[in-house]
C-alpha atoms as an extended CHARMM CRD file, in Angstrom:
* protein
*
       275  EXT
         1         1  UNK       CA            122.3770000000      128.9280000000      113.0890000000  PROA      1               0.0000000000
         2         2  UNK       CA            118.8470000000      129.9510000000      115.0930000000  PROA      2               0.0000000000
         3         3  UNK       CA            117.1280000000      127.9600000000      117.1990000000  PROA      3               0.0000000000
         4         4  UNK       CA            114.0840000000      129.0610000000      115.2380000000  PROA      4               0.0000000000
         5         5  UNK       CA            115.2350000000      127.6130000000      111.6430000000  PROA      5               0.0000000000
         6         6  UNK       CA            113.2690000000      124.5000000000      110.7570000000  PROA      6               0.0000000000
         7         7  UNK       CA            114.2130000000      120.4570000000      110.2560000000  PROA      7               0.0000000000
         8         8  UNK       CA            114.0680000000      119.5540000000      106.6760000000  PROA      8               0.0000000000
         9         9  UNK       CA            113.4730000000      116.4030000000      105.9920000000  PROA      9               0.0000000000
        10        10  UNK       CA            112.8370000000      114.2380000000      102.7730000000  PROA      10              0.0000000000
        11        11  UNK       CA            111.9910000000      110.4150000000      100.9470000000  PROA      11              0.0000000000
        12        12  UNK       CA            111.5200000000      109.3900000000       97.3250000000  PROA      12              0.0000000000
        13        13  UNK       CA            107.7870000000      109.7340000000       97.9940000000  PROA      13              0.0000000000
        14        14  UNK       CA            105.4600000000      110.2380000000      100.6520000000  PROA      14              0.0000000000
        15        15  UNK       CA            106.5070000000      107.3120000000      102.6480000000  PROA      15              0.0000000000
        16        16  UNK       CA            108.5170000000      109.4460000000      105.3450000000  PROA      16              0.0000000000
        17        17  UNK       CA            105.4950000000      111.0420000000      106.3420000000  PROA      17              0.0000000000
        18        18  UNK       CA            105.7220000000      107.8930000000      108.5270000000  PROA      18              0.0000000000
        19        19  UNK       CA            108.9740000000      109.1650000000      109.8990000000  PROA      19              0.0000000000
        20        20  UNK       CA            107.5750000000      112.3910000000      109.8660000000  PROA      20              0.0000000000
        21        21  UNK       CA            104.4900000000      112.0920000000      112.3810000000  PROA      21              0.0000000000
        22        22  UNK       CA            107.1850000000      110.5810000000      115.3480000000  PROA      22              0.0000000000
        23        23  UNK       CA            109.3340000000      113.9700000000      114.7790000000  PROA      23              0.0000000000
        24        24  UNK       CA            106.3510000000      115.8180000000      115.2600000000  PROA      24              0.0000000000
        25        25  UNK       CA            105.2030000000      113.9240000000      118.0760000000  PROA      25              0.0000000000
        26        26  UNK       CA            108.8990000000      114.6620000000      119.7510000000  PROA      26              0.0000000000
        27        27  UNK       CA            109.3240000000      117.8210000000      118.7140000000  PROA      27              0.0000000000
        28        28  UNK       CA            105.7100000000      120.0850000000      118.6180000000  PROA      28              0.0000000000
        29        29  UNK       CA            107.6010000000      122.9610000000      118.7290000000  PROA      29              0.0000000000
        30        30  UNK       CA            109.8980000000      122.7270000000      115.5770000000  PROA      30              0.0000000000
        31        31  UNK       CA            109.2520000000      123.9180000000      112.0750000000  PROA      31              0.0000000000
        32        32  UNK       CA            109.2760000000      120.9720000000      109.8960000000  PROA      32              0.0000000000
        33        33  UNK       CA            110.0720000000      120.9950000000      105.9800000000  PROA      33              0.0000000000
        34        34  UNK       CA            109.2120000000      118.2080000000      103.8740000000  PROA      34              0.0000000000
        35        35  UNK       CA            110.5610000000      116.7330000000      100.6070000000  PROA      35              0.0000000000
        36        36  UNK       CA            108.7660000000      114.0050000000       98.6280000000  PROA      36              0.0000000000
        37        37  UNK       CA            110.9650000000      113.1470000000       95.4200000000  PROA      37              0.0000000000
        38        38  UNK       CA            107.7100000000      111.5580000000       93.6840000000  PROA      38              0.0000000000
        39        39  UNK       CA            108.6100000000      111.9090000000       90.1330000000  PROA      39              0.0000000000
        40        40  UNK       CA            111.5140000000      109.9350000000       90.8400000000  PROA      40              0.0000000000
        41        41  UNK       CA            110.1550000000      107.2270000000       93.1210000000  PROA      41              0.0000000000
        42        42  UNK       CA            110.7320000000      104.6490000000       93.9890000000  PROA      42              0.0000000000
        43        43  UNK       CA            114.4010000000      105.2360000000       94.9020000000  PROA      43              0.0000000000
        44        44  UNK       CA            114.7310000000      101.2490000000       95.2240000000  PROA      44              0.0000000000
        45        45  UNK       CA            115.3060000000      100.0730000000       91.8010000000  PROA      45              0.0000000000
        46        46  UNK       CA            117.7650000000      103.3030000000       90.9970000000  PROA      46              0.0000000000
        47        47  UNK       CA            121.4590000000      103.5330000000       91.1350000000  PROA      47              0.0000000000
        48        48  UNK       CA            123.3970000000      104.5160000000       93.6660000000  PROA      48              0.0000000000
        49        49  UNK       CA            124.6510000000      107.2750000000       91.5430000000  PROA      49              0.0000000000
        50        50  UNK       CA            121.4170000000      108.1500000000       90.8990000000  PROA      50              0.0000000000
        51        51  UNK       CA            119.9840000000      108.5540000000       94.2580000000  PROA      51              0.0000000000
        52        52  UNK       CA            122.8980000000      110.0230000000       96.1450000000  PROA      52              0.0000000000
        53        53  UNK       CA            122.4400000000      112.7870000000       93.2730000000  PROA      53              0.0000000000
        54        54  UNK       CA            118.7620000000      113.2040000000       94.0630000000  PROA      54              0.0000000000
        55        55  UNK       CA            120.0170000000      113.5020000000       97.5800000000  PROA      55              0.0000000000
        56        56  UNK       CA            122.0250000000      116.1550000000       97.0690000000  PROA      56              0.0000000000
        57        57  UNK       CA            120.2540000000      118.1770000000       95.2360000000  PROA      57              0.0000000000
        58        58  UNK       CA            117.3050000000      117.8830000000       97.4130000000  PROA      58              0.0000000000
        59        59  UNK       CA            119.1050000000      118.6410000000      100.7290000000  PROA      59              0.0000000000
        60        60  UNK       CA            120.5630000000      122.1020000000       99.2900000000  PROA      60              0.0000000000
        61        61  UNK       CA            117.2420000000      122.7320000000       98.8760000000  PROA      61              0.0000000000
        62        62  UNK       CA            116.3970000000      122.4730000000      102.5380000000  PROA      62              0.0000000000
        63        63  UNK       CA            119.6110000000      124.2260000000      103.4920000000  PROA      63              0.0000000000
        64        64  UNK       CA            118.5200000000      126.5630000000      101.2830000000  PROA      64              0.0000000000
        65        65  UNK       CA            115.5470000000      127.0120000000      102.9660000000  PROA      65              0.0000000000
        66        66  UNK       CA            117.9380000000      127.7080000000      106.3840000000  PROA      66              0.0000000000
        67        67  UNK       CA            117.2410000000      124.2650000000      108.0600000000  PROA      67              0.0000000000
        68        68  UNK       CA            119.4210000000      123.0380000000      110.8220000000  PROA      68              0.0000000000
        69        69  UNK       CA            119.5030000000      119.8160000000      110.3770000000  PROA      69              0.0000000000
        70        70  UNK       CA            118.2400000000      117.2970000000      107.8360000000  PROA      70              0.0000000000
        71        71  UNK       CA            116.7440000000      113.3930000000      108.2480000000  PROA      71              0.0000000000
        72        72  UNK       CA            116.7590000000      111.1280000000      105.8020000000  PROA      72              0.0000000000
        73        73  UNK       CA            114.0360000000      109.5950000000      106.0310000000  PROA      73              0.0000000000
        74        74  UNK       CA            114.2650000000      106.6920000000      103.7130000000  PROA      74              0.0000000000
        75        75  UNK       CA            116.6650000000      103.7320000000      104.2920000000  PROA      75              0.0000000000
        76        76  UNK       CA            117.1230000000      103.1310000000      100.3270000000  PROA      76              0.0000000000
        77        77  UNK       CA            118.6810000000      107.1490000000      100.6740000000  PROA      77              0.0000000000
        78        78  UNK       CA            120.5120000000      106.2610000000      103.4640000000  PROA      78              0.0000000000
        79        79  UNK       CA            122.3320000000      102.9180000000      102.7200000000  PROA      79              0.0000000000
        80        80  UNK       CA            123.4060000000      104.9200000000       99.2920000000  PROA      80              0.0000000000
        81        81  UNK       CA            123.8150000000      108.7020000000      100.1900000000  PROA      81              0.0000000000
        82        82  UNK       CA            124.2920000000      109.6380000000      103.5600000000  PROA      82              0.0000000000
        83        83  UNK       CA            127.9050000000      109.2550000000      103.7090000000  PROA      83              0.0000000000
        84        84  UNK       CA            128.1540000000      111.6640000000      100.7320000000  PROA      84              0.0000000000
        85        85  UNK       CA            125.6150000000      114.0930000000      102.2150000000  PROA      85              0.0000000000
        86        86  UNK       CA            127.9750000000      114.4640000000      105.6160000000  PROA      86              0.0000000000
        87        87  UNK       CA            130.3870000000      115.0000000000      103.7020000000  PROA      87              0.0000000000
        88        88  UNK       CA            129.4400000000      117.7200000000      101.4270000000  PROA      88              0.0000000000
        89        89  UNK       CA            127.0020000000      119.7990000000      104.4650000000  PROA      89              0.0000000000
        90        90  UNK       CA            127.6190000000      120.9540000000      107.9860000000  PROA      90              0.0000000000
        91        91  UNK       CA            123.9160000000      120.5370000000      109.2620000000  PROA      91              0.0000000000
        92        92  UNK       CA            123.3010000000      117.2180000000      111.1590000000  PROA      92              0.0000000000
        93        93  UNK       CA            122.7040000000      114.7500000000      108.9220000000  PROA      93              0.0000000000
        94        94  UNK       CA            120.1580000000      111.6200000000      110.6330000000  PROA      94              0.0000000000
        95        95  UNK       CA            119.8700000000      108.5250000000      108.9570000000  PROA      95              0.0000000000
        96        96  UNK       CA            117.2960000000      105.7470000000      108.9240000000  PROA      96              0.0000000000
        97        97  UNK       CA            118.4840000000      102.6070000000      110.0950000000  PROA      97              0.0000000000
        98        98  UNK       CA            116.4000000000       99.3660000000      110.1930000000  PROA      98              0.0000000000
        99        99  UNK       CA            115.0700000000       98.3130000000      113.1950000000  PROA      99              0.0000000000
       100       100  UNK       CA            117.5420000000       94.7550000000      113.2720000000  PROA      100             0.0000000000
       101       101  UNK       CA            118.5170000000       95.7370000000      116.7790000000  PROA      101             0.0000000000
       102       102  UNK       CA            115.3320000000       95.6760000000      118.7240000000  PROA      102             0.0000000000
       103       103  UNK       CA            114.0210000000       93.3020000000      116.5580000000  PROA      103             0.0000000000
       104       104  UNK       CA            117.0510000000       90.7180000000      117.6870000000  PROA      104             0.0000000000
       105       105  UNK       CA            115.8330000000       91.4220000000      121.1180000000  PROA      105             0.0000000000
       106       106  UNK       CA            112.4260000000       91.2070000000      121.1900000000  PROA      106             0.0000000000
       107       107  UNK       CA            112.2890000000       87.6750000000      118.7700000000  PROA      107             0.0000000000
       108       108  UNK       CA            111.5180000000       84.3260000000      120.8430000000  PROA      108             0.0000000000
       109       109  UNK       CA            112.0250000000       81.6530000000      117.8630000000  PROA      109             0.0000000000
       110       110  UNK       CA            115.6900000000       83.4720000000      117.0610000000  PROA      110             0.0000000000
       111       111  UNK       CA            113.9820000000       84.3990000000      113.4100000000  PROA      111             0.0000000000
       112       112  UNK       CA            113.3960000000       87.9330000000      112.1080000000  PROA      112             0.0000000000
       113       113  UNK       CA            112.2820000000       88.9970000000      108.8560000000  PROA      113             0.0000000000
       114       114  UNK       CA            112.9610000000       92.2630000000      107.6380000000  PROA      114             0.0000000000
       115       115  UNK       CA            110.7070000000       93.7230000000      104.5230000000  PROA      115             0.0000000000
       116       116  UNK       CA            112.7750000000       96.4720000000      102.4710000000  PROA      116             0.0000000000
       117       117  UNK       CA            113.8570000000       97.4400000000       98.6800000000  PROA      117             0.0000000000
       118       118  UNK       CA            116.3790000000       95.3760000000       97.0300000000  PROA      118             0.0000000000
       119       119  UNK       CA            118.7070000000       98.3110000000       97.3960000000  PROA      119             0.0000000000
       120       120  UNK       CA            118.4420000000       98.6140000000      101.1440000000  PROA      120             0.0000000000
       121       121  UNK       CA            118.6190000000       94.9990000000      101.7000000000  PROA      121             0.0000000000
       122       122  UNK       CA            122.0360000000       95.0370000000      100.0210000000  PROA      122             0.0000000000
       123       123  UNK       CA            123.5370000000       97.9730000000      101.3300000000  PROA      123             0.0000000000
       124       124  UNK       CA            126.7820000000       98.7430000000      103.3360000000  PROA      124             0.0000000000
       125       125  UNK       CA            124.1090000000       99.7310000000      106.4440000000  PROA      125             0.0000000000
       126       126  UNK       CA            122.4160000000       96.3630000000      106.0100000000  PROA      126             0.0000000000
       127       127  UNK       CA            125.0000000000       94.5980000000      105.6720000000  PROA      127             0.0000000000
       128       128  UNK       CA            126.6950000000       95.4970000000      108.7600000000  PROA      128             0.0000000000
       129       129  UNK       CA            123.6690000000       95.1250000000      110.5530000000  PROA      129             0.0000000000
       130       130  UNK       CA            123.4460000000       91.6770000000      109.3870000000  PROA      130             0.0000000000
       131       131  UNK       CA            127.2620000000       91.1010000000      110.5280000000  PROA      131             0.0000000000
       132       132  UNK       CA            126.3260000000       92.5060000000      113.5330000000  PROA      132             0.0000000000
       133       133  UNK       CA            123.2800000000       90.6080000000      114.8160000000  PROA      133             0.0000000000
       134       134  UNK       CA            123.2230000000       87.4940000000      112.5190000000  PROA      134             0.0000000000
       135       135  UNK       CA            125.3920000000       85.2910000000      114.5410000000  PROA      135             0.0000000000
       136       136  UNK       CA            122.8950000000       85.7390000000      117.3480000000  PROA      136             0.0000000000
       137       137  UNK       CA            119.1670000000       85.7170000000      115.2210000000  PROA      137             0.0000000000
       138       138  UNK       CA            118.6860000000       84.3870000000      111.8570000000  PROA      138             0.0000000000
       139       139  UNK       CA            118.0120000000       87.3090000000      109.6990000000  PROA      139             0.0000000000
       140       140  UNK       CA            115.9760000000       86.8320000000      106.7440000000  PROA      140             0.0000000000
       141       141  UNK       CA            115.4730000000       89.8850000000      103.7800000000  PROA      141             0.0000000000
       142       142  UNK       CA            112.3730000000       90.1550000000      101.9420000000  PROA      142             0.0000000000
       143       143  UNK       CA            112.7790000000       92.0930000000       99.0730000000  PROA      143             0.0000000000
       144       144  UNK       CA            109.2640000000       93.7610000000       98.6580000000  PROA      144             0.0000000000
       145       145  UNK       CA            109.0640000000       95.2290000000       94.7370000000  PROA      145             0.0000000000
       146       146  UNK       CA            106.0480000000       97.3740000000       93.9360000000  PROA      146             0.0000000000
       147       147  UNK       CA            104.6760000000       97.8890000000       97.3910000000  PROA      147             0.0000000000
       148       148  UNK       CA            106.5890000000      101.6200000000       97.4060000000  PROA      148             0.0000000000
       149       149  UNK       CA            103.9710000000      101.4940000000       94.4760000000  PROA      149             0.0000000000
       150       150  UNK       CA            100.9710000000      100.8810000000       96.5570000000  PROA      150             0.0000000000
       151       151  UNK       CA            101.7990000000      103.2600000000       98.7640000000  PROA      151             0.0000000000
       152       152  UNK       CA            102.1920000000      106.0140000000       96.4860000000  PROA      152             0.0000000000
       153       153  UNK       CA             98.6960000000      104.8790000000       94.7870000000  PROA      153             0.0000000000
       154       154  UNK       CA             97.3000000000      105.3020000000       98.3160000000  PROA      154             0.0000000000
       155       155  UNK       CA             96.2050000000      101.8010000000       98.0640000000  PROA      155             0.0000000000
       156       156  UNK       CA             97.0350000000      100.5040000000      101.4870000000  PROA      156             0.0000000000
       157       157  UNK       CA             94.5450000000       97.8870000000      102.0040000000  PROA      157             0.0000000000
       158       158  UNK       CA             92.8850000000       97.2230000000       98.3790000000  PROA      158             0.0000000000
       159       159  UNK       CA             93.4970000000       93.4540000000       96.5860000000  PROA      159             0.0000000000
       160       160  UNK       CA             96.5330000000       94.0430000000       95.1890000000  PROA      160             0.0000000000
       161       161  UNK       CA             98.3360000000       95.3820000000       98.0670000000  PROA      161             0.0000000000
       162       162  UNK       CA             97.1470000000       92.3140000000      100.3460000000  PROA      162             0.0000000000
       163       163  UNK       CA             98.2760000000       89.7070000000       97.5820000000  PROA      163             0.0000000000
       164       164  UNK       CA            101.5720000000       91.4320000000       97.3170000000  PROA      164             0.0000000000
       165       165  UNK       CA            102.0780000000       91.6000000000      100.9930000000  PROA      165             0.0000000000
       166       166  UNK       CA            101.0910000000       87.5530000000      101.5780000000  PROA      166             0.0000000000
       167       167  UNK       CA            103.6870000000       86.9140000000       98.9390000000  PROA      167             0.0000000000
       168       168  UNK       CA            106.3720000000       88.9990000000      100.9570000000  PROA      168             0.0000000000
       169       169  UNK       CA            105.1420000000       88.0770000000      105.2340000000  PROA      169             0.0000000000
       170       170  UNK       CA            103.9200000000       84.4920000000      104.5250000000  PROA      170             0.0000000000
       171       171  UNK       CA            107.2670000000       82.7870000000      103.3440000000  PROA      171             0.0000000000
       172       172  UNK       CA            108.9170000000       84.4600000000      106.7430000000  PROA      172             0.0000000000
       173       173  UNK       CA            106.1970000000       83.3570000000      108.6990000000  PROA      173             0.0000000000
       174       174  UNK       CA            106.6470000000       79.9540000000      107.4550000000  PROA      174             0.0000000000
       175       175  UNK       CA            110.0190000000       80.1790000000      108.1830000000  PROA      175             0.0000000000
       176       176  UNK       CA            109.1860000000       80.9330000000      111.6100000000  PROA      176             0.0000000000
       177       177  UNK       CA            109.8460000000       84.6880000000      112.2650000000  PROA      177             0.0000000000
       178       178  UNK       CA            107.8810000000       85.7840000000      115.1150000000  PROA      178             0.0000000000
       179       179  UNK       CA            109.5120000000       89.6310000000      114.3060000000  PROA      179             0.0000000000
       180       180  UNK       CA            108.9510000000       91.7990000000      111.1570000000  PROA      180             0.0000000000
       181       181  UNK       CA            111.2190000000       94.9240000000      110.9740000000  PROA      181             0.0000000000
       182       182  UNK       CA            109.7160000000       97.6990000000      108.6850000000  PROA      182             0.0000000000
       183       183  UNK       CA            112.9700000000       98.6540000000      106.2630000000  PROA      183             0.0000000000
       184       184  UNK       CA            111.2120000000      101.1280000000      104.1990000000  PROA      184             0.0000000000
       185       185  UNK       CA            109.6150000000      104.1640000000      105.7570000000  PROA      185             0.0000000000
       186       186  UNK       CA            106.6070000000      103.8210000000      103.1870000000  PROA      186             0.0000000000
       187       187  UNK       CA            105.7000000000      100.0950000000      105.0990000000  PROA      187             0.0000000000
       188       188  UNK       CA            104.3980000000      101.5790000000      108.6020000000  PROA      188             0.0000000000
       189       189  UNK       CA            101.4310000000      102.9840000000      106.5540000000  PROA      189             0.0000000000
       190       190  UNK       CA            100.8020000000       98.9050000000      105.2760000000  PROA      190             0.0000000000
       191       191  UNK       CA            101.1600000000       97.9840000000      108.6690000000  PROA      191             0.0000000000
       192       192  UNK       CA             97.5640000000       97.2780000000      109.5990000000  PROA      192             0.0000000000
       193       193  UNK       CA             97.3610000000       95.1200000000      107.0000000000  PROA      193             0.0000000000
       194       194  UNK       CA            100.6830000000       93.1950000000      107.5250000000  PROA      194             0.0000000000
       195       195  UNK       CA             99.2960000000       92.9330000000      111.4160000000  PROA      195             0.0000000000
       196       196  UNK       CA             96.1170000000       91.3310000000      109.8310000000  PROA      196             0.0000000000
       197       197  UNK       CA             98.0890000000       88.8980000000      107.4710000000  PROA      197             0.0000000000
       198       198  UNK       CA            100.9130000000       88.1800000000      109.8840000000  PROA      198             0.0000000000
       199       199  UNK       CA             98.6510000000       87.5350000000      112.8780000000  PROA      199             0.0000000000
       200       200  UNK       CA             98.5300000000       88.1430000000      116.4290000000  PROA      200             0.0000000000
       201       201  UNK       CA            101.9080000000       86.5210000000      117.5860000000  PROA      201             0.0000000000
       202       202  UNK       CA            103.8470000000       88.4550000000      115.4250000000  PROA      202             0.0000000000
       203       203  UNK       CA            105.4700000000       91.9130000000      116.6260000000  PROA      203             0.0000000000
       204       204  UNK       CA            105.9640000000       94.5800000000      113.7990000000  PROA      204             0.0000000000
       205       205  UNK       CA            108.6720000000       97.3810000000      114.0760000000  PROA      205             0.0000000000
       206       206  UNK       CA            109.5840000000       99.9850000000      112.3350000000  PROA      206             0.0000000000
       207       207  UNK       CA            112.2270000000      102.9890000000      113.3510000000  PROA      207             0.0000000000
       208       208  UNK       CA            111.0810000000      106.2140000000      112.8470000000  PROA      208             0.0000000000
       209       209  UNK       CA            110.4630000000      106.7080000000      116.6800000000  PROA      209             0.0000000000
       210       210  UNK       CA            114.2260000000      106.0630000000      117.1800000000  PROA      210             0.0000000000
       211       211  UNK       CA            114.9670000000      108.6050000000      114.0080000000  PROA      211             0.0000000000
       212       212  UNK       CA            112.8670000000      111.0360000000      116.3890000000  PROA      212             0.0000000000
       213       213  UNK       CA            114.7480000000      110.4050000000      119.5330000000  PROA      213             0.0000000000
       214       214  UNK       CA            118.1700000000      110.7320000000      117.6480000000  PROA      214             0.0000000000
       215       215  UNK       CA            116.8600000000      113.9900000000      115.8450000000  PROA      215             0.0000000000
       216       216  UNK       CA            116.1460000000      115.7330000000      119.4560000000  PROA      216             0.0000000000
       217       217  UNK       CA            119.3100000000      114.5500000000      121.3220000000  PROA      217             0.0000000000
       218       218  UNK       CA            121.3010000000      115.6610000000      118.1950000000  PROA      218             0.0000000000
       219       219  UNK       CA            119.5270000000      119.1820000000      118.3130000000  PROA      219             0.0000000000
       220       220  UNK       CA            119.8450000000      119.1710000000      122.0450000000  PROA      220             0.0000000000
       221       221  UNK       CA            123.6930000000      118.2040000000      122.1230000000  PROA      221             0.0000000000
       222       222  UNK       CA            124.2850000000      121.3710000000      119.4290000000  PROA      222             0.0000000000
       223       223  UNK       CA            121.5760000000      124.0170000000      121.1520000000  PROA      223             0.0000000000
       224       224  UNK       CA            119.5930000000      123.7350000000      118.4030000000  PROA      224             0.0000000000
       225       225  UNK       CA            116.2830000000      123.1140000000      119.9840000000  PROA      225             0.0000000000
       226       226  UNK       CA            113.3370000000      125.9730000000      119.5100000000  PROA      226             0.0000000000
       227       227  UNK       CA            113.3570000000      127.6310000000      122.4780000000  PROA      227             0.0000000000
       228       228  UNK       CA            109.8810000000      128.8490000000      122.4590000000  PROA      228             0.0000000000
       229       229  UNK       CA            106.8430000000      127.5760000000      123.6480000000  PROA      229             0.0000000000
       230       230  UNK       CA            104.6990000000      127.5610000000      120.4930000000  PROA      230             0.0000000000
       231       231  UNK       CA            103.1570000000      125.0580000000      117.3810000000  PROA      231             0.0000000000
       232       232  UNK       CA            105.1460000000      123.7890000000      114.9520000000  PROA      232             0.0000000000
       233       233  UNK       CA            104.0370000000      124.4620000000      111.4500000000  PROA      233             0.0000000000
       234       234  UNK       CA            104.9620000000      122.2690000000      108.4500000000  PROA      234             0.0000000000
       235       235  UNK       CA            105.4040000000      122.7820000000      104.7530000000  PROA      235             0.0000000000
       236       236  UNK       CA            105.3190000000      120.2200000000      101.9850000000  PROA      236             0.0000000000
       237       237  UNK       CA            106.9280000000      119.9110000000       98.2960000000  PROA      237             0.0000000000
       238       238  UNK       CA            106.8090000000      117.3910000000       95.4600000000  PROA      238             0.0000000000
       239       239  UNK       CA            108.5930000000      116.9330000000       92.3540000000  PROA      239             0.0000000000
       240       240  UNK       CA            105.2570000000      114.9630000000       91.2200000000  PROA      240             0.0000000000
       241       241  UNK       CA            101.9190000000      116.1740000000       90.7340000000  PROA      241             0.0000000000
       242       242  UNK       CA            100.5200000000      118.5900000000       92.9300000000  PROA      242             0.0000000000
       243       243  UNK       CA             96.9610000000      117.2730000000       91.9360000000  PROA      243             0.0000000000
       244       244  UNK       CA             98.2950000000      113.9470000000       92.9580000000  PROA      244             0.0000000000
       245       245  UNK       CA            100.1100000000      114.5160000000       96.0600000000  PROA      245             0.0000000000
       246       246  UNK       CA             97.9290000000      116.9810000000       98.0190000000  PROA      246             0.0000000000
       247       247  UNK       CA             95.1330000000      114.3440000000       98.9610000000  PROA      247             0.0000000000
       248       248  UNK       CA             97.3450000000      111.7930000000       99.0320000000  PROA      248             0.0000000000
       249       249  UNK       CA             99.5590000000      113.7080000000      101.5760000000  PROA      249             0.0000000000
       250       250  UNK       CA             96.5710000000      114.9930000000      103.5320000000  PROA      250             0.0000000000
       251       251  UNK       CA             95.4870000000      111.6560000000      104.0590000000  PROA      251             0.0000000000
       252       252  UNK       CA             98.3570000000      110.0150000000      105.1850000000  PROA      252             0.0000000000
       253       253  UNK       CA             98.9160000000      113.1790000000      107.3590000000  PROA      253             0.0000000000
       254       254  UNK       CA             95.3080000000      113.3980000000      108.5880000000  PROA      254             0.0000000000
       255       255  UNK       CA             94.9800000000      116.9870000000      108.0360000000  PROA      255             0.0000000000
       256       256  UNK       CA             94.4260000000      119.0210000000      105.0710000000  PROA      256             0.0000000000
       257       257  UNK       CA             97.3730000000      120.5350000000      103.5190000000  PROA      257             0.0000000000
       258       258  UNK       CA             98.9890000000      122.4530000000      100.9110000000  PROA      258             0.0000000000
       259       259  UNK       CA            102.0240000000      120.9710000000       98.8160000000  PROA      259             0.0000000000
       260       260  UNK       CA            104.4040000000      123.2800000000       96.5990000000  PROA      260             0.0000000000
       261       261  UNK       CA            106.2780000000      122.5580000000       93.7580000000  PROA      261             0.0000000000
       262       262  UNK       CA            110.1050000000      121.7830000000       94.0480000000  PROA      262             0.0000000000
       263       263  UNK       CA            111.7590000000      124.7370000000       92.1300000000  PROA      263             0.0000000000
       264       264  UNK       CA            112.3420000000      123.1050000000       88.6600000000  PROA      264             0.0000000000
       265       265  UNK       CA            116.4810000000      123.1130000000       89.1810000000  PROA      265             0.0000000000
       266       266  UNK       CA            116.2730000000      121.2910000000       92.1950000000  PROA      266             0.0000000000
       267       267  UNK       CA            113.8650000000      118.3240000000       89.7990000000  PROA      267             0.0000000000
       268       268  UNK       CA            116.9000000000      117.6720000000       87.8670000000  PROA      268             0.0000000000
       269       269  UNK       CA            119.8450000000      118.2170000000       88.4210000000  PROA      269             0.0000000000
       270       270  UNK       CA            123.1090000000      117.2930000000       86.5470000000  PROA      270             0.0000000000
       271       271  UNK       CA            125.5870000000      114.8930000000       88.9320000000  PROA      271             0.0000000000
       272       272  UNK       CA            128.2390000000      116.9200000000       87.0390000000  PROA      272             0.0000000000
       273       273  UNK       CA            127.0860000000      120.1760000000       88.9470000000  PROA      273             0.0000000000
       274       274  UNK       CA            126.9930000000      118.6020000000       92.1610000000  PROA      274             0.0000000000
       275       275  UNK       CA            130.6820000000      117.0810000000       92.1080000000  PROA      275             0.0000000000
C-alpha cells in the first residue's frame, strides 16, 4: 500500500461532506475520494440488508480506486454495515459514532438529546452507547424523518426545514436538554438553524472532528500518512443526478467542483454477488 493512495470515503448523500471538511482540515495533504449514494438516499428508512449491500458495493469501488483506508461517514451505514465491511476488506475501516460521550460530559441539567434516523437510533452502536452513558445522563432520541430530505434539497434554512426542526429540538428542550448531539452527518449543515431554534444555552455537537482525529492516528499507527509536503486534491461521485449534485456539492463544499458518475455496476448491485 503507498503512502500516496487516497482516503475514500462515502454517505447515502451529500451529508458527509460534513465529515468530509474536518478530514481535510486534518489531513491537507491526503487525496480524498468521495461517494454520495444519492439515488438511494436516505439510507434511514432502508433495511439493514439493504444498506450493508450498498456498502459494499460502494467501498470496492474505492478500493478499487487503490484507497488505503475508507470512513464511513454516515452513522445509519455504520450502526448496519461496518461490521460486515471489516470483515470482508483489509483497508482501515472508520466508523461514525455519535457524539453521546462528550455530550454526557459537557451537559449541566444531566439531559441530552440526540437527533438521528430511526435506524441509527436503534442500532447495536446506539444502543450500547445508551447502555453505556444512560445510567449517568438521561438520553433522549429524536427520530428526525425527512430532514436527510432537506438536506439533499439544499434547503437548510427555508420554512419547511425550520418547522421540521422545532418539531424535532423543541420537545428536548422542553424536556430540559441543555446538549444536542448531531447523529446524522447531514445535521451539521442544519446546525445554524438548530443554534437559532435551540438558543444560546444550548451546546450542539456533532463528531466528524473525532472521525478526523481517528482517521490520522489510524494512518499514522500503519505508515500510511502522505509523506509529501503538497495539496490534497479531491474527487466526487454520485449515483444521482449529476445536474443535481454538482451545485449542490459545490455549495456545501464552498468551491466549485466536478462530480462523476458511479460506474453503473457499482449503482446496483445484486446482494447475491456480494456474499
Amino acid at each position: 500500500m503507498s503512502t500516496t493512495n487516497p482516503i475514500g470515503v462515502f454517505d447515502s448523500g451529500v451529508g458527509g461532506l460534513s465529515v468530509l471538511h474536518d478530514i481535510r482540515r486534518t489531513l491537507p495533504n491526503e487525496d480524498l475520494l468521495y461517494v454520495a449514494d444519492s439515488i438511494h438516499a436516505p439510507y434511514g428508512d432502508k433495511s439493514q440488508q439493504f444498506i450493508e449491500a450498498r456498502s459494499i458495493a460502494i467501498t470496492e469501488f474505492l478500493v478499487s480506486r487503490n484507497a488505503k483506508a475508507i470512513v464511513v461517514a454516515c452513522n445509519t451505514a455504520t450502526g448496519a454495515a461496518v461490521t460486515a465491511l471489516r470483515s470482508r476488506f483489509s483497508v482501515p475501516i472508520i466508523a461514525m459514532e455519535p457524539a453521546v460521550k462528550p455530550a454526557a460530559v459537557n451537559t449541566k441539567s444531566g439531559v441530552i438529546g440526540v437527533l438521528a434516523t430511526s435506524r441509527t437510533l436503534v442500532s447495536d452502536n446506539f444502543v450500547q452507547l445508551f447502555s453505556q452513558y444512560g445510567a449517568d445522563v438521561e438520553i433522549l432520541g429524536q427520530a428526525c424523518p425527512g430532514l436527510v430530505e432537506q438536506v439533499e434539497a439544499g434547503d437548510l434554512s427555508g420554512d419547511k426545514t425550520r418547522l421540521l426542526l422545532e418539531q424535532y429540538v423543541l420537545p428536548l428542550l422542553e424536556r430540559r436538554a441543555d446538549t444536542l448531539v448531531l447523529g446524522c452527518t447531514h445535521y451539521p449543515f442544519l446546525a445554524p438553524l438548530i443554534r437559532e431554534i435551540a438558543g444560546p444555552s444550548v451546546t450542539v455537537i456533532d463528531s466528524a472532528a473525532a472521525v478526523a482525529r481517528q482517521l490520522y492516528k489510524r494512518l499514522e499507527t500503519g505508515n500510511l500518512l502522505v509523506d509529501a509536503d503538497r495539496v490534497g486534491s479531491e474527487c466526487f461521485w454520485t449515483s444521482g443526478s449529476l445536474n443535481k449534485l454538482r451545485p449542490l456539492v459545490a455549495h456545501l463544499w464552498q468551491t466549485d467542483v466536478e462530480v462523476y458518475a458511479l460506474p453503473a455496476y457499482f449503482v446496483n448491485v445484486d446482494r447475491n454477488k456480494l456474499i
